[in-house]
RODO-2510 file (C-alpha; in nm, 4 decimals, decimal comma):
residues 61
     n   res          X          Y          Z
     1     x     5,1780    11,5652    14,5248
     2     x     5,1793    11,3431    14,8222
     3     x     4,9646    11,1292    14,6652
     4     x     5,2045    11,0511    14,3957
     5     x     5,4859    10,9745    14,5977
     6     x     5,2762    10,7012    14,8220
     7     x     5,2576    10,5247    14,5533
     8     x     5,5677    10,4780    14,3730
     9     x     5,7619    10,1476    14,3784
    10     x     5,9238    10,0047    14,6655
    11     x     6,2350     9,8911    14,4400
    12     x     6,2759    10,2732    14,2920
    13     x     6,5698    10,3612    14,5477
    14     x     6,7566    10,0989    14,3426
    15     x     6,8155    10,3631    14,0744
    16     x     6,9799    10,5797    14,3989
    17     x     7,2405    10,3275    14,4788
    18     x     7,6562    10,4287    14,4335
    19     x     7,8629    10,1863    14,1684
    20     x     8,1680    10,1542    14,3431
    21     x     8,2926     9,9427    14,0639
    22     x     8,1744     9,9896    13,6947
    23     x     8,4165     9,7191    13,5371
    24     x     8,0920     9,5607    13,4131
    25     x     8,3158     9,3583    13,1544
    26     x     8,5696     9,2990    13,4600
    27     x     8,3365     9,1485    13,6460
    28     x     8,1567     8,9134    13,4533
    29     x     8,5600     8,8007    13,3547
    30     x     8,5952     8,7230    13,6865
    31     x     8,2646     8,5306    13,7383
    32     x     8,3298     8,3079    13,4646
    33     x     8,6613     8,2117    13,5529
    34     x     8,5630     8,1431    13,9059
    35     x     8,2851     7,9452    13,7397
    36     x     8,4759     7,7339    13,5548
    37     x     8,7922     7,7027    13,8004
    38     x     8,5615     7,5633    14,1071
    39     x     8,4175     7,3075    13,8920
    40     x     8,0365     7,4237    13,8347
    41     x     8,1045     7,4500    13,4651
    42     x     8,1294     7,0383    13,4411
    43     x     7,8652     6,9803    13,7169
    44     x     7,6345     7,1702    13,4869
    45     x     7,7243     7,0628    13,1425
    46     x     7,7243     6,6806    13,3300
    47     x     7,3458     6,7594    13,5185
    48     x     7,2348     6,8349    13,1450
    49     x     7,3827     6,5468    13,0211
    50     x     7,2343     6,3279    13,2747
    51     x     6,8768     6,5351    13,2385
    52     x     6,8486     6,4694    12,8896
    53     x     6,9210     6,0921    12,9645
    54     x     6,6277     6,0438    13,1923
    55     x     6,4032     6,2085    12,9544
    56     x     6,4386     6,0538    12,6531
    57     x     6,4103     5,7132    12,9030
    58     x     6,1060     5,8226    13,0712
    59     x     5,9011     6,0057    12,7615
    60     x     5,6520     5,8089    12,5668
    61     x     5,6680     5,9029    12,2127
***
């Protein structure tokens, strides 16, 4: 029996761990909105933008 337990996961005690807030839906709300609000949401959509640019400038075919 010892033998078993040696050899489980190091990342098991993650299934151990208390939820001290389960508003899943909440959460990811609030994530977004924080996302959009501090300005990521036009850096990205602008680094794809740009990204796109330089490949179609730099590709071959």
């Amino acid at each position: 029996m010892s033998q078993l337990i040696w050899h489980l996961p190091e990342n098991l005690t993650i299934l151990a761990q208390n939820i001290t807030d389960p508003n899943l839906i909440g959460q990811m709300q609030k994530a977004f909105t924080h996302f959009v609000q501090s300005g990521q949401a036009w850096a990205l959509l602008i680094g794809l933008a740009i990204g796109y640019m330089i490949r179609n400038l730099t590709s071959f075919g």
